[in-house]
Biopython code that builds the backbone (N, CA, C, O; Angstrom):
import numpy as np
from Bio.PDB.StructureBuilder import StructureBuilder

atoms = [
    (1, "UNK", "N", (75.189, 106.288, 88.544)),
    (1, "UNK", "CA", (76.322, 107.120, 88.926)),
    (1, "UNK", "C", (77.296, 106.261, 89.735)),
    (1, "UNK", "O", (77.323, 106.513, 90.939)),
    (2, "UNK", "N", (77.984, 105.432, 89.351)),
    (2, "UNK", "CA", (78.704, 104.387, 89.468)),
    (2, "UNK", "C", (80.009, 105.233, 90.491)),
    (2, "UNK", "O", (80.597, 106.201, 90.010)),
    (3, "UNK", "N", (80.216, 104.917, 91.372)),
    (3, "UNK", "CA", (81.259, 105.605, 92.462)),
    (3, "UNK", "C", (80.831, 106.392, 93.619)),
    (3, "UNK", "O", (81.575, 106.553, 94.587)),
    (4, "UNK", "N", (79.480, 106.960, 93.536)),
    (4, "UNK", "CA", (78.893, 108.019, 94.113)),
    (4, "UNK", "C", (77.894, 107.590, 95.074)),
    (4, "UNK", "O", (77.167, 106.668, 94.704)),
    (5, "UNK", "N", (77.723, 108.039, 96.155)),
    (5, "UNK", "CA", (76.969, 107.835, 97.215)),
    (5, "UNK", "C", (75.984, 108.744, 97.589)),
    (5, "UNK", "O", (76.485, 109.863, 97.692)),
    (6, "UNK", "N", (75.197, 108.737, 97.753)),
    (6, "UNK", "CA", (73.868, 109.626, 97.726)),
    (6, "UNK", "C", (73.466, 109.938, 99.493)),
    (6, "UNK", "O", (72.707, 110.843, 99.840)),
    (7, "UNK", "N", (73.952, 109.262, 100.173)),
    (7, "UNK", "CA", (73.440, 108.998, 101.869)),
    (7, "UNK", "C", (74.256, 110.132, 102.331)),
    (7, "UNK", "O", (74.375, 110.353, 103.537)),
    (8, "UNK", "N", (74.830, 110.872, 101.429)),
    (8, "UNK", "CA", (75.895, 111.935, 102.799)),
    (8, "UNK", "C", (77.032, 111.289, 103.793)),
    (8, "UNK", "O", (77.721, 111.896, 104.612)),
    (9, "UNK", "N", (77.034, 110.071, 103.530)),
    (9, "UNK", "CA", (78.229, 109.623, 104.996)),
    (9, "UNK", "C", (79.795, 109.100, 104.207)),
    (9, "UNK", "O", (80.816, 108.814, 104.833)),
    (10, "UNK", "N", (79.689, 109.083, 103.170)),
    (10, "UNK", "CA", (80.892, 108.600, 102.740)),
    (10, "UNK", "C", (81.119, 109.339, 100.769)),
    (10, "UNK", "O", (80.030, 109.506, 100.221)),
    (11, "UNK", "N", (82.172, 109.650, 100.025)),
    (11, "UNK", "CA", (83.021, 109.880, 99.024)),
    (11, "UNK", "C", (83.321, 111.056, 99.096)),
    (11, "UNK", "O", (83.279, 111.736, 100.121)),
    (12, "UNK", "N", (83.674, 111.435, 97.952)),
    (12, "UNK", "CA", (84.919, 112.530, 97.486)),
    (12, "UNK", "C", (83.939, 114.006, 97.710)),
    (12, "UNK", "O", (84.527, 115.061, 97.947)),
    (13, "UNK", "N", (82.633, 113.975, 97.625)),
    (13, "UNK", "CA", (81.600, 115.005, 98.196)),
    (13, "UNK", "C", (82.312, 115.153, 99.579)),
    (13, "UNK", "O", (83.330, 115.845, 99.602)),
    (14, "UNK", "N", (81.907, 114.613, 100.644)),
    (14, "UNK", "CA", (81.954, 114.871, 101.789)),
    (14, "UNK", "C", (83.179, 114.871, 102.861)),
    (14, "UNK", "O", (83.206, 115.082, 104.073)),
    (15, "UNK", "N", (84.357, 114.490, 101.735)),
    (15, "UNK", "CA", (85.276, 114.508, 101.785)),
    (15, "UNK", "C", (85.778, 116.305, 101.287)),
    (15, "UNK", "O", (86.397, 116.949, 102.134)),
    (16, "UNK", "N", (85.570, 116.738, 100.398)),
    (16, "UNK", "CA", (85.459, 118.149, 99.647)),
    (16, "UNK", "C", (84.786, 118.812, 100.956)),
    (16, "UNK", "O", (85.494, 119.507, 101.684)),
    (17, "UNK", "N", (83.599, 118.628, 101.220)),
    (17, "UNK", "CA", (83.072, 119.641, 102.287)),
    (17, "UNK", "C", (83.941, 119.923, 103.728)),
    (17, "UNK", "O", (84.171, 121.029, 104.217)),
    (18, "UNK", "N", (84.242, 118.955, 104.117)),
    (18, "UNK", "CA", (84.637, 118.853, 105.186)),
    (18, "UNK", "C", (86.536, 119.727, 105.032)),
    (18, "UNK", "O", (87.226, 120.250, 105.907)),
    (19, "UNK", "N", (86.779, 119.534, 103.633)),
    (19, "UNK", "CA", (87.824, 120.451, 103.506)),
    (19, "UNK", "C", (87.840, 122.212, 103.576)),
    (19, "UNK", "O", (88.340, 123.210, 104.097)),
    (20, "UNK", "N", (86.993, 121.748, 102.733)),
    (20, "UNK", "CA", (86.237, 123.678, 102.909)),
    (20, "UNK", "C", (85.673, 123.956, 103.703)),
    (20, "UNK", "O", (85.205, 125.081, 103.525)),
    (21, "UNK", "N", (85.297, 123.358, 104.964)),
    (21, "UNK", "CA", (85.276, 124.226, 105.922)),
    (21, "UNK", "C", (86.315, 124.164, 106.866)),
    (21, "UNK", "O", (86.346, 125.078, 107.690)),
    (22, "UNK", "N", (87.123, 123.338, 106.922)),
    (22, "UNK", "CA", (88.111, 123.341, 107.735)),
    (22, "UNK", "C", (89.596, 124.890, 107.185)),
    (22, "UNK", "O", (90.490, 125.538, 107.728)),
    (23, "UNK", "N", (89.014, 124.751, 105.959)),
    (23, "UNK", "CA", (89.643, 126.409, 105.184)),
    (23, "UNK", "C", (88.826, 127.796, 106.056)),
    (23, "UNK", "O", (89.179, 128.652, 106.867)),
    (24, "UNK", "N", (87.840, 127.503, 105.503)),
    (24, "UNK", "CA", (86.804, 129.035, 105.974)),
    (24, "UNK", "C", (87.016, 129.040, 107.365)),
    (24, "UNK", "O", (87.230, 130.121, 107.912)),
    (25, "UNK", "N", (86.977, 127.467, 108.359)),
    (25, "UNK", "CA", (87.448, 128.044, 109.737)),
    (25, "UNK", "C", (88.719, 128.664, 109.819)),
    (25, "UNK", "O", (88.586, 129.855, 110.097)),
    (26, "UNK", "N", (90.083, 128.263, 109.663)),
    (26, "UNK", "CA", (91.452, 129.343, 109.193)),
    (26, "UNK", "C", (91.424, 130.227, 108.994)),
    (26, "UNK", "O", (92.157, 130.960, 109.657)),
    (27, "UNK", "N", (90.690, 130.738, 108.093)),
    (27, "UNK", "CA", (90.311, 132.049, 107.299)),
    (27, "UNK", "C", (89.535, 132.888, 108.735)),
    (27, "UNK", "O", (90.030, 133.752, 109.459)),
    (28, "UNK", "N", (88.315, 132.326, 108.789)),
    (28, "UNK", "CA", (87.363, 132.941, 109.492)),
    (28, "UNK", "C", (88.323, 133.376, 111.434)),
    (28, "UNK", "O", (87.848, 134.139, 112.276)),
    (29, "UNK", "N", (89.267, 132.819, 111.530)),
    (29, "UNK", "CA", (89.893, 132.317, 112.821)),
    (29, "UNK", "C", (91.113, 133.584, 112.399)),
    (29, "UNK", "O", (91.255, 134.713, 112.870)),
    (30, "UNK", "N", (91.422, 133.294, 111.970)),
    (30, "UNK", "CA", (92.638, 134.757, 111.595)),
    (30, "UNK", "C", (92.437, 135.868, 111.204)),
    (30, "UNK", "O", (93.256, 136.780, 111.314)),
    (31, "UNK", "N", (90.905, 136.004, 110.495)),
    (31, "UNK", "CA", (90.746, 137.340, 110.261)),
    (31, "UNK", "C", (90.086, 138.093, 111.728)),
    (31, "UNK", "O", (90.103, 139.310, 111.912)),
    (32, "UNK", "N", (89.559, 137.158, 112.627)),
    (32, "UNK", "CA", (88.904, 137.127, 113.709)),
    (32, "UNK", "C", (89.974, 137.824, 114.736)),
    (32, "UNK", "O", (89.673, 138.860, 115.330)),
    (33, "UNK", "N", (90.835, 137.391, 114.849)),
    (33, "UNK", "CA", (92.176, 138.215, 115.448)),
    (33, "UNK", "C", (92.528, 138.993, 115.350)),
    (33, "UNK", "O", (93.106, 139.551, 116.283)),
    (34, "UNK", "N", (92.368, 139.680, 113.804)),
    (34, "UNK", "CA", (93.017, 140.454, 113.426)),
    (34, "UNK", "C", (91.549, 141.779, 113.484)),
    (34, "UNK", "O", (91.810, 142.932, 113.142)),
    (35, "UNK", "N", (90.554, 141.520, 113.800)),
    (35, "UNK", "CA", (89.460, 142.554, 113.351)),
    (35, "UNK", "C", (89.380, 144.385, 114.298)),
    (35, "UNK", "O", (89.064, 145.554, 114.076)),
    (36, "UNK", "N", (89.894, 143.533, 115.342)),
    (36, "UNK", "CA", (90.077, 145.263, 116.015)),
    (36, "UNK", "C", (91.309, 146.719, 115.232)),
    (36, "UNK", "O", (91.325, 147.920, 114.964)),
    (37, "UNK", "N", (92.165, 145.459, 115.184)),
    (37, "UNK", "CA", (93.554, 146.208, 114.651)),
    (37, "UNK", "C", (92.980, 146.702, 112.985)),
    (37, "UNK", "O", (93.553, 147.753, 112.695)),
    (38, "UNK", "N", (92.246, 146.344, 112.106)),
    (38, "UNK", "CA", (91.979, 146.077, 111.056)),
    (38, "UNK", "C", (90.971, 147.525, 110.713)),
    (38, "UNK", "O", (91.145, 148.488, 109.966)),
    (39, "UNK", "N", (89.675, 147.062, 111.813)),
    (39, "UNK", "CA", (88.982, 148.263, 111.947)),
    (39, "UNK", "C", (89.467, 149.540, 112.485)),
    (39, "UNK", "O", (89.024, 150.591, 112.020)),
    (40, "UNK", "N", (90.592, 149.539, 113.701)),
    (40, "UNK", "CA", (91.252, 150.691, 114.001)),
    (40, "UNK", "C", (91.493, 151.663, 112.740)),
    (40, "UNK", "O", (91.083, 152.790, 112.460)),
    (41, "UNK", "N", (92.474, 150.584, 111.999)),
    (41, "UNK", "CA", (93.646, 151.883, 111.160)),
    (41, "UNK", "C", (92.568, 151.582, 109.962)),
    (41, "UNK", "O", (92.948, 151.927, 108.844)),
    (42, "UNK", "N", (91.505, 151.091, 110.039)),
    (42, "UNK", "CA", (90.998, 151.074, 108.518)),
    (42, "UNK", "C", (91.712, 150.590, 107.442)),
    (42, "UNK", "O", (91.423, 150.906, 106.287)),
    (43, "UNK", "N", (92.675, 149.805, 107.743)),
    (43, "UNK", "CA", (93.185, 148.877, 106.154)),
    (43, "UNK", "C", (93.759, 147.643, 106.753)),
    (43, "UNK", "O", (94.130, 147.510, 107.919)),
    (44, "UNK", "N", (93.783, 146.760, 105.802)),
    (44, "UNK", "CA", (94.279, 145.572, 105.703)),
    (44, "UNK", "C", (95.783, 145.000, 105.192)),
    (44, "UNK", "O", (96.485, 146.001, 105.048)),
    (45, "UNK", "N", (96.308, 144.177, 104.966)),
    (45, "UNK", "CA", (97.422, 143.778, 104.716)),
    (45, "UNK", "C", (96.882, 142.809, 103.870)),
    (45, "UNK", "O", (96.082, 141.961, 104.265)),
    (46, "UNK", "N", (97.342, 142.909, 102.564)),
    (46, "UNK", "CA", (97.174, 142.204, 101.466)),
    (46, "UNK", "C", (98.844, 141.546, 100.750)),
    (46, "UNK", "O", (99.925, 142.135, 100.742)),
    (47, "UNK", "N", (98.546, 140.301, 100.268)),
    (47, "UNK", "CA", (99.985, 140.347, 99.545)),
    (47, "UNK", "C", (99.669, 140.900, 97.507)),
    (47, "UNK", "O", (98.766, 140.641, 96.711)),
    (48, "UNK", "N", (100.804, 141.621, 97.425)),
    (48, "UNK", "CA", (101.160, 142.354, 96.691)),
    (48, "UNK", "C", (101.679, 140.940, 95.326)),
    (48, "UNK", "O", (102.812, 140.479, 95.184)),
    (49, "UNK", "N", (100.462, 140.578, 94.550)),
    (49, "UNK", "CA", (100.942, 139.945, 93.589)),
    (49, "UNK", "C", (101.909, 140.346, 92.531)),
    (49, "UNK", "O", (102.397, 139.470, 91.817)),
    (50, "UNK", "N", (102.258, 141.722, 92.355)),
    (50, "UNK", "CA", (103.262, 142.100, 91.397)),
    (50, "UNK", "C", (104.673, 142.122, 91.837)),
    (50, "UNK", "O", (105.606, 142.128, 91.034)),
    (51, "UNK", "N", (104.836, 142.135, 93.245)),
    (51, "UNK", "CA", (106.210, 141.856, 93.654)),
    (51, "UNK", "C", (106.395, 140.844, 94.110)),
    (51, "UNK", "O", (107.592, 140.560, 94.062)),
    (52, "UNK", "N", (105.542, 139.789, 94.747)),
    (52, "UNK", "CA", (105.553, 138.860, 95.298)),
    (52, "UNK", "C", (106.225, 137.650, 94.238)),
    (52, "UNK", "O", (106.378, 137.888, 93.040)),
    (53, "UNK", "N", (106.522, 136.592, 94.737)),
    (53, "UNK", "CA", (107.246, 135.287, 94.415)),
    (53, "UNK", "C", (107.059, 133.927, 94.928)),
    (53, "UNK", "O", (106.545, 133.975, 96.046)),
    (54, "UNK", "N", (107.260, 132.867, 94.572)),
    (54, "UNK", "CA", (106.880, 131.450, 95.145)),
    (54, "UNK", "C", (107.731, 131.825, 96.203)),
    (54, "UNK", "O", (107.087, 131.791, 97.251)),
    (55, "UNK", "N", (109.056, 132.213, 96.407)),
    (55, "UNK", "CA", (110.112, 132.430, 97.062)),
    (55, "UNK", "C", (110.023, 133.622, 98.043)),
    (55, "UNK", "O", (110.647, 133.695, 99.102)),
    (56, "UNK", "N", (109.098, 134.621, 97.516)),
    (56, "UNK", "CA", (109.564, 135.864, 98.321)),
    (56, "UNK", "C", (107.460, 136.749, 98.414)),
    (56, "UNK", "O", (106.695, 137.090, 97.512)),
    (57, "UNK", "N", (107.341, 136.770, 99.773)),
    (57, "UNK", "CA", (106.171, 137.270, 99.802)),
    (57, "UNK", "C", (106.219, 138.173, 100.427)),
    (57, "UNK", "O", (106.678, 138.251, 101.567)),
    (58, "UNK", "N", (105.465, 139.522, 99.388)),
    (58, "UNK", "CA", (105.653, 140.669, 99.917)),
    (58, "UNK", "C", (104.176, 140.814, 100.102)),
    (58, "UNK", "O", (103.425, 140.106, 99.431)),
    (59, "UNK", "N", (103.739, 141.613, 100.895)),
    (59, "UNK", "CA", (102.730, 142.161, 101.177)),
    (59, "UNK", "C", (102.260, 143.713, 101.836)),
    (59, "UNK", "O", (102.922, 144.451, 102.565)),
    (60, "UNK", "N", (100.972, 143.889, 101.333)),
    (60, "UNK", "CA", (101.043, 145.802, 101.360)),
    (60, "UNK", "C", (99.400, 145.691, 102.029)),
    (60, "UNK", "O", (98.491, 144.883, 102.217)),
    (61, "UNK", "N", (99.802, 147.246, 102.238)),
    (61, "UNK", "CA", (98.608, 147.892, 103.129)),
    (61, "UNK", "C", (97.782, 148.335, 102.218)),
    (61, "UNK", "O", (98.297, 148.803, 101.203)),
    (62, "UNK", "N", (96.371, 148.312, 102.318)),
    (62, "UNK", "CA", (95.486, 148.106, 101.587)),
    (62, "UNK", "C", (93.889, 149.106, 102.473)),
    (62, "UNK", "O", (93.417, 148.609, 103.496)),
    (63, "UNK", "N", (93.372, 150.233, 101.989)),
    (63, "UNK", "CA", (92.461, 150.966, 102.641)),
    (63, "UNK", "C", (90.837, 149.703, 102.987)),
    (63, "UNK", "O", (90.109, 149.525, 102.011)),
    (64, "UNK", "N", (90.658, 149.365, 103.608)),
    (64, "UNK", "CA", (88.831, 148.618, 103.496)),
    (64, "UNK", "C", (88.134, 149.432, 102.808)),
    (64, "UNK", "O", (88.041, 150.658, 102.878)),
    (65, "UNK", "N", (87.461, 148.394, 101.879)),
    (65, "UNK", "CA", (86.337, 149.247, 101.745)),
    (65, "UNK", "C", (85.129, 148.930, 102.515)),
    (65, "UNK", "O", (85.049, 147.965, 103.276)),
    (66, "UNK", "N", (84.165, 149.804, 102.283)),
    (66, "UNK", "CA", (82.553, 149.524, 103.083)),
    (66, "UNK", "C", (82.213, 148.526, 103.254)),
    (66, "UNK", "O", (81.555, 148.261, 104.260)),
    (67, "UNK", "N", (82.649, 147.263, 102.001)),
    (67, "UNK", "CA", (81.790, 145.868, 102.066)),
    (67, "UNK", "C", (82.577, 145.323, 103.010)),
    (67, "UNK", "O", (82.041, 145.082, 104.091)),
    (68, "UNK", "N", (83.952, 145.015, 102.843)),
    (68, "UNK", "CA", (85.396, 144.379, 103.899)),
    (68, "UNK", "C", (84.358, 144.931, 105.197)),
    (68, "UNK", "O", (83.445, 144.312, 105.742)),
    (69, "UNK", "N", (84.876, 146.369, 105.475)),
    (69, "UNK", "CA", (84.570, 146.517, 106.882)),
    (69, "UNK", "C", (82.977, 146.102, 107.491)),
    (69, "UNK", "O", (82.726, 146.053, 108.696)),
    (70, "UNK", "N", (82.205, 145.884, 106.647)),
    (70, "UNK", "CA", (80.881, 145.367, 107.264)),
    (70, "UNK", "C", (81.157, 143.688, 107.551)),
    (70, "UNK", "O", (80.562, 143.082, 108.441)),
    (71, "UNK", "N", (82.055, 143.121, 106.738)),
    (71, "UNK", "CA", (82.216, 141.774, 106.783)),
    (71, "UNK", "C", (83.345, 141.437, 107.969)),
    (71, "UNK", "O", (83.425, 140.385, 108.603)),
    (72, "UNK", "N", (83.962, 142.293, 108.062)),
    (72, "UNK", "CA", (84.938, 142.217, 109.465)),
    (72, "UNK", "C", (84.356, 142.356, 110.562)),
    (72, "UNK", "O", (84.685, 141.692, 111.544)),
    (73, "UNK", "N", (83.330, 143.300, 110.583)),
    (73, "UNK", "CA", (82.622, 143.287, 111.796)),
    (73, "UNK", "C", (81.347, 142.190, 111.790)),
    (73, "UNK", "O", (80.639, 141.987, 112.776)),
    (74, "UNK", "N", (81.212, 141.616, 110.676)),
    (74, "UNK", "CA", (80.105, 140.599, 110.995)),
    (74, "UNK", "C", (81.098, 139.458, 111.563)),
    (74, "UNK", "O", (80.792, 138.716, 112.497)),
    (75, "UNK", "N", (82.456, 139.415, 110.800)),
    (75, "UNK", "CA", (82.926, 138.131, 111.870)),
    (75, "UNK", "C", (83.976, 138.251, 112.943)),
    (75, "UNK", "O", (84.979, 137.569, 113.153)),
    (76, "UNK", "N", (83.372, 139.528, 113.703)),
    (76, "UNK", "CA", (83.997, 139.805, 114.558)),
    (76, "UNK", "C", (82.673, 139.592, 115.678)),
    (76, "UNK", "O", (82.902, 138.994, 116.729)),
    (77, "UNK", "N", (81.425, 140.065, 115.414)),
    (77, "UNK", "CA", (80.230, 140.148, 116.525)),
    (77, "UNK", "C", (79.917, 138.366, 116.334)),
    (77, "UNK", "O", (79.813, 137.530, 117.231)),
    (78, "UNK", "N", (79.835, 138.202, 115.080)),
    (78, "UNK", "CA", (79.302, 135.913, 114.577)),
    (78, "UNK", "C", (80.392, 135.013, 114.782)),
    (78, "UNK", "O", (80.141, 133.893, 115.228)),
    (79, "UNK", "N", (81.358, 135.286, 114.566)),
    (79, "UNK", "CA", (81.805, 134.095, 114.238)),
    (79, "UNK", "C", (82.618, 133.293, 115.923)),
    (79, "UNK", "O", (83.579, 133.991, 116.248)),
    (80, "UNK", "N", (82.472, 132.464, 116.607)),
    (80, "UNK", "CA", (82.394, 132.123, 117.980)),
    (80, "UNK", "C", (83.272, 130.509, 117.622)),
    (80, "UNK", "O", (84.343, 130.312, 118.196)),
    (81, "UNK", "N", (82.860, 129.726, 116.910)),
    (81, "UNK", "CA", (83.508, 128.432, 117.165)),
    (81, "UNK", "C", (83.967, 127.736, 115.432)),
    (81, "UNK", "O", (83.910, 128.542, 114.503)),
    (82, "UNK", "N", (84.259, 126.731, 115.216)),
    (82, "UNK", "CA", (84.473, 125.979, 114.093)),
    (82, "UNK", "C", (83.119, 125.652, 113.721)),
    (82, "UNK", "O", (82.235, 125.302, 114.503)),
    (83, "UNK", "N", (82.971, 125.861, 111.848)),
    (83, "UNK", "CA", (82.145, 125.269, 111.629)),
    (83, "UNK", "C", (81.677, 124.283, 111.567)),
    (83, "UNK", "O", (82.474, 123.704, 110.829)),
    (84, "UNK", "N", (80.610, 123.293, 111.895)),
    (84, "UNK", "CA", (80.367, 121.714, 112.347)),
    (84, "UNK", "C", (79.377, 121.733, 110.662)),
    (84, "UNK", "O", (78.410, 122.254, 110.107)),
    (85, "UNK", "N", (80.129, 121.068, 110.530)),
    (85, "UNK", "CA", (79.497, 119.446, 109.581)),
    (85, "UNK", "C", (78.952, 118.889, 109.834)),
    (85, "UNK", "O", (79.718, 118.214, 110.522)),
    (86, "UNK", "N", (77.671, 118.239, 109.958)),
    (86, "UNK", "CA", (77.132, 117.109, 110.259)),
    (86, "UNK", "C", (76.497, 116.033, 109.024)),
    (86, "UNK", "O", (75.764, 116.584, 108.203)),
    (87, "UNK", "N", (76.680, 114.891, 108.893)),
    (87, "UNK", "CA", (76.311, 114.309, 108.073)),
    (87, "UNK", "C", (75.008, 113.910, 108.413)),
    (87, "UNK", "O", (74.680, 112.725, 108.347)),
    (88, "UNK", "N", (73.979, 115.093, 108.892)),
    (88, "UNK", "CA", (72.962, 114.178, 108.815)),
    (88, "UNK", "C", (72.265, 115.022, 108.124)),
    (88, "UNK", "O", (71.966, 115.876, 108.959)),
    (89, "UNK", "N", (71.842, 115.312, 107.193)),
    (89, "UNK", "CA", (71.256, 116.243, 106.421)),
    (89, "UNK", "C", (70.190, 115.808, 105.659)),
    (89, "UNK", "O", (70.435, 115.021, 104.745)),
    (90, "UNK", "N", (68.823, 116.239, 105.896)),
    (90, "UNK", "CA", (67.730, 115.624, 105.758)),
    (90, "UNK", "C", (67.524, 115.199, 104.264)),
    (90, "UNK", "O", (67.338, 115.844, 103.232)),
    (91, "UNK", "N", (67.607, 114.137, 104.491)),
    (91, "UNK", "CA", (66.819, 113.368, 102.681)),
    (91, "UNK", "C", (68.459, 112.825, 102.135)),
    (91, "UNK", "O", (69.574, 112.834, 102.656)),
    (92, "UNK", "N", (68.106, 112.536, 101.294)),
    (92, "UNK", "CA", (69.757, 112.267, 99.835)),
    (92, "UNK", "C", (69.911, 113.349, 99.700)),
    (92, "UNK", "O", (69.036, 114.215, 99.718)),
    (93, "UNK", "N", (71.830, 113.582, 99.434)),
    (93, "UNK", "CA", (72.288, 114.004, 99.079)),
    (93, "UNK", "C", (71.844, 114.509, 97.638)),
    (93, "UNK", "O", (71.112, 113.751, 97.003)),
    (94, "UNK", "N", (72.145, 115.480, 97.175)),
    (94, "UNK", "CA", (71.762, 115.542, 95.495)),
    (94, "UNK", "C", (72.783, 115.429, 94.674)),
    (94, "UNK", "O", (73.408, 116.340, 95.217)),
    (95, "UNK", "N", (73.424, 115.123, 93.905)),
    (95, "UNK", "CA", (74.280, 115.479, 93.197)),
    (95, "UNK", "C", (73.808, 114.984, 91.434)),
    (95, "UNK", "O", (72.823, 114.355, 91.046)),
    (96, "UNK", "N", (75.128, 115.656, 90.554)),
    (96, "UNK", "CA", (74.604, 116.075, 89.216)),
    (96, "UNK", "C", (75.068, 115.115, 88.843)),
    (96, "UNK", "O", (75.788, 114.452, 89.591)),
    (97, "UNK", "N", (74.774, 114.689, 87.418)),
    (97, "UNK", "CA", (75.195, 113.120, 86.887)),
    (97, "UNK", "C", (76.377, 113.846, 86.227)),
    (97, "UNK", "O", (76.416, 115.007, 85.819)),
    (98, "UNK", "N", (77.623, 112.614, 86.212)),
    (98, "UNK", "CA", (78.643, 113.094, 85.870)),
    (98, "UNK", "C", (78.997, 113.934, 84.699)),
    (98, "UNK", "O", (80.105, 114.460, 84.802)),
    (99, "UNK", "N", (78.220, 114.240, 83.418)),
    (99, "UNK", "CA", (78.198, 114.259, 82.344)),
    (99, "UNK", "C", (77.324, 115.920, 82.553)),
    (99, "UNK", "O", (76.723, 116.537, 81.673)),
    (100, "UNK", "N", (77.466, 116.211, 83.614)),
    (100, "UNK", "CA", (76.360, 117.688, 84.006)),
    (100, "UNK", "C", (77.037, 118.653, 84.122)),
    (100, "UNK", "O", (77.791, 118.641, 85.095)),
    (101, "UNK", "N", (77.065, 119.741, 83.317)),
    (101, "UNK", "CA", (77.705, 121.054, 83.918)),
    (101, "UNK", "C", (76.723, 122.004, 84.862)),
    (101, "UNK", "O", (77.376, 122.766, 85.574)),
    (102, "UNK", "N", (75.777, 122.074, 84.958)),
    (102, "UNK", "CA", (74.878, 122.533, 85.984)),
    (102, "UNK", "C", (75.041, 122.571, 87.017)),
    (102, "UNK", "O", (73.970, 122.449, 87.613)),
    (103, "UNK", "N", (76.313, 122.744, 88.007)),
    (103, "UNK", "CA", (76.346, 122.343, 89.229)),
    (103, "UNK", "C", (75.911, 123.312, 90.144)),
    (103, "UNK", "O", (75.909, 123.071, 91.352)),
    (104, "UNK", "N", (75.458, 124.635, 89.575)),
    (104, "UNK", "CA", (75.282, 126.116, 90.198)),
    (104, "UNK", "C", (73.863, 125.908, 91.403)),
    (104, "UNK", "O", (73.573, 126.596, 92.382)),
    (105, "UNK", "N", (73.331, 124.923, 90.949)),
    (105, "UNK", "CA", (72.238, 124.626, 91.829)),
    (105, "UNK", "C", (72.768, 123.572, 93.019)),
    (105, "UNK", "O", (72.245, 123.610, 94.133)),
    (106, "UNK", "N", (73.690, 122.765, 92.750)),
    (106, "UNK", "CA", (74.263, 122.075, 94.023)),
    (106, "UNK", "C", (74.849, 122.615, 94.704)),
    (106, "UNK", "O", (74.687, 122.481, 95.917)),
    (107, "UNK", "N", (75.728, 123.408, 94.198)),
    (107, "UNK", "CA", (76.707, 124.746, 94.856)),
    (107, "UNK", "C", (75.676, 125.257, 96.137)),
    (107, "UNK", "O", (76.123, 125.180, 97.281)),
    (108, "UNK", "N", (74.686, 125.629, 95.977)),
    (108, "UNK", "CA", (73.478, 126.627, 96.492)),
    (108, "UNK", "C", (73.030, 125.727, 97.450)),
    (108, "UNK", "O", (73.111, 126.014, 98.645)),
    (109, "UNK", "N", (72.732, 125.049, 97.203)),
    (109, "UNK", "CA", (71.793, 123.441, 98.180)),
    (109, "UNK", "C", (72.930, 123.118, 99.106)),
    (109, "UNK", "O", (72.583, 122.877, 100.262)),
    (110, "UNK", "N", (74.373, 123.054, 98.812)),
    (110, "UNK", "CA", (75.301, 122.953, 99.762)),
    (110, "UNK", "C", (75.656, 123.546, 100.793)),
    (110, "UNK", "O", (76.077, 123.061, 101.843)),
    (111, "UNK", "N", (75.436, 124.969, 100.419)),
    (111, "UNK", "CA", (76.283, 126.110, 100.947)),
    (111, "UNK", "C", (74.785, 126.564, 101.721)),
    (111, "UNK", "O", (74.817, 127.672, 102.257)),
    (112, "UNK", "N", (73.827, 125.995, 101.793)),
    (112, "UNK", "CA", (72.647, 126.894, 102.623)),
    (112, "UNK", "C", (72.436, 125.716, 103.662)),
    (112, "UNK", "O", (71.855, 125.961, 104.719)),
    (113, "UNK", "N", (72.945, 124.315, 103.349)),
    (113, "UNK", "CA", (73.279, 123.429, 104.144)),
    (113, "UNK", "C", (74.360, 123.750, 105.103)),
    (113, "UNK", "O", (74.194, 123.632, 106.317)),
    (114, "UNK", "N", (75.372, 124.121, 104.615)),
    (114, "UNK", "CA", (76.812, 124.124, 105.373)),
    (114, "UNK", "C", (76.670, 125.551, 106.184)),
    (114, "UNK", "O", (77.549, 125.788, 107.012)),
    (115, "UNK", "N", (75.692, 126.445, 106.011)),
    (115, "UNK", "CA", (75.106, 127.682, 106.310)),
    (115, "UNK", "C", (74.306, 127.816, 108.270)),
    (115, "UNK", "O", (74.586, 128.593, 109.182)),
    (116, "UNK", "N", (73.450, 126.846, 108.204)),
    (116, "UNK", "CA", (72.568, 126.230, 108.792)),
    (116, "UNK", "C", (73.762, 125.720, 109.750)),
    (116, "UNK", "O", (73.520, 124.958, 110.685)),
]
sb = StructureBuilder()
sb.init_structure("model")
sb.init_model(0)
sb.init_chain("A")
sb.init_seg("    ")
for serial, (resi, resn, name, xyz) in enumerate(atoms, 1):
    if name == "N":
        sb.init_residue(resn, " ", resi, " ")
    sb.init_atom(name, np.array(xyz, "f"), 0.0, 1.0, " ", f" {name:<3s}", serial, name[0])
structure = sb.get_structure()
């Protein structure tokens, strides 16, 4: 696998991770602000893809449902700091040989890593 590094400390893997969570913290950090006001009136503010534009973003009020509001309040009681990365993650890295569409199992091994 010619390009690819298996140790966790260096390529386009750990480069990718470290992006996505620096997203989910944003995400996780703004919805976090917003969770009292959210749970109050019971809806959300969504943008409205049928009126919306590269140019012009509209956005609409939107009722929660059961799953939203259990997930607002889970990252309203959990969620406390940025998620940490650490590259030290026991054993090699795994990854699929380039020529692999199977990645549904790395996906899983990642995300219970990045979980932890």
């Amino acid at each position: 696998m010619k390009g690819r590094t298996t140790d966790g400390s260096s390529g386009q893997t750990w480069k990718d991770a470290k992006k996505m969570a620096t997203m989910v913290d944003l995400w996780m950090a703004a919805v976090k602000e917003q969770t009292d006001d959210m749970l109050k009136k019971g809806s959300r503010r969504k943008m409205d893809m049928n009126r919306s534009s590269s140019e012009n973003l509209v956005m609409k009020k939107e009722k929660l449902t059961e799953r939203e509001r259990k997930s607002i309040n889970w990252v309203k009681k959990n969620y406390i700091e940025k998620i940490l990365i650490s590259r030290e993650i026991d054993g090699p890295v795994p990854q699929q040989d380039l020529r692999s569409m199977d990645c549904g199992i790395f996906v899983m091994y990642y995300m219970d890593k990045l979980s932890k």
